[in-house]
C-alpha positions in Angstrom: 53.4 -64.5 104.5 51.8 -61.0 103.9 51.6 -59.6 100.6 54.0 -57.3 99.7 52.9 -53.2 99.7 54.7 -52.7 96.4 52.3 -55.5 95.0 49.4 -54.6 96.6 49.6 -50.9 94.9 50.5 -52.3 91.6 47.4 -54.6 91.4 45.4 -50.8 92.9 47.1 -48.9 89.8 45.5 -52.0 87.5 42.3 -51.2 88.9 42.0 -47.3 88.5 40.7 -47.4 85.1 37.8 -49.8 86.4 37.0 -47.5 89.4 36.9 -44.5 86.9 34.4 -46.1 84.9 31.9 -47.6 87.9 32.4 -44.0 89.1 29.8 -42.0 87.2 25.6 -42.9 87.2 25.3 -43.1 83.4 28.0 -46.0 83.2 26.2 -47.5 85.9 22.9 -47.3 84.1 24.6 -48.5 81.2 25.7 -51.8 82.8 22.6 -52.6 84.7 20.6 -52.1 81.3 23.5 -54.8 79.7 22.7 -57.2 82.5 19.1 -57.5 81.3 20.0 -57.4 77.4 21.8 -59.9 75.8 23.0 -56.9 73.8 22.5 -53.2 72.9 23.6 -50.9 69.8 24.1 -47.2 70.7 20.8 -46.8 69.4 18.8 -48.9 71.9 20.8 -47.5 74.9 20.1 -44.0 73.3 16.4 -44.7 73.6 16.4 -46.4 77.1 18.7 -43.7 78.9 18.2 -40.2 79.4 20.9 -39.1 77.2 22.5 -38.4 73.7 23.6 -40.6 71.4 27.2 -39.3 71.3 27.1 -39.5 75.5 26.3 -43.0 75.0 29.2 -43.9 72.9 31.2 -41.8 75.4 30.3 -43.6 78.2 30.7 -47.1 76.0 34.1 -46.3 75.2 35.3 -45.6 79.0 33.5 -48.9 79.6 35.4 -51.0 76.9 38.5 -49.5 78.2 38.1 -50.6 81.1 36.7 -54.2 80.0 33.7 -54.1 81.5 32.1 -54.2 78.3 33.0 -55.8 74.8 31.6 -55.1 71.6 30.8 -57.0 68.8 30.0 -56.3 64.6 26.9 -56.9 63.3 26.9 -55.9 60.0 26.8 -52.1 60.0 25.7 -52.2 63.7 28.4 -52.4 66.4 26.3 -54.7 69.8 27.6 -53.8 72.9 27.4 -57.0 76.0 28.5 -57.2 79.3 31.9 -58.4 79.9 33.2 -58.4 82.8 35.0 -61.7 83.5 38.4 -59.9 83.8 37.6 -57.2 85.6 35.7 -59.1 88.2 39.0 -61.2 88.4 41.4 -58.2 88.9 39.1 -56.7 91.6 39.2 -59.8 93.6 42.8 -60.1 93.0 43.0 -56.5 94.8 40.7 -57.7 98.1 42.7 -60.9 98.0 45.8 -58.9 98.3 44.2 -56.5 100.8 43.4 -59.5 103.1 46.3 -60.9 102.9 48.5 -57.8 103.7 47.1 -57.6 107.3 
């Protein structure tokens, strides 16, 4: 039985904030440099990228919104790791849906 349309656009909507964040290089570049690092501060991704510190924690806050990220206290230092166990689910929720509508 086909997936209904109504559904399909409800697990898209759930995904918009994940597509927002994988849409820009620097969020990109932030994620590829997590999947070599256990974890980054700020600081670190500040001195591997090619910008600011405040663009960094930009860019880390879209990311953690979207839960492609997760963050972690050290002390006075705040470690940022990939996480993307959810997100990975909801997006092959939506191509599961997508396949099934057809």
């Amino acid at each position: 039985m086909p997936i209904p349309t109504e559904q399909v656009a409800q697990t898209l909507s759930r995904c918009t904030p994940l597509f927002f964040a994988l849409g820009e290089a620097p969020r990109q570049q932030v994620l590829l440099l997590l999947t070599q690092h256990e974890s980054l501060n700020v600081g670190q991704l500040t001195e591997l990228l090619p910008l600011s510190r405040p663009a960094v924690s930009h860019h880390l806050k879209i990311l953690l919104n979207a839960g492609l990220v997760g963050v972690q206290q050290q002390g006075t230092e705040r470690r940022y790791h990939l996480s993307a166990d959810a997100a990975i689910a909801l997006l092959e929720q939506f191509v599961a849906e997508v396949k099934d509508c057809g």
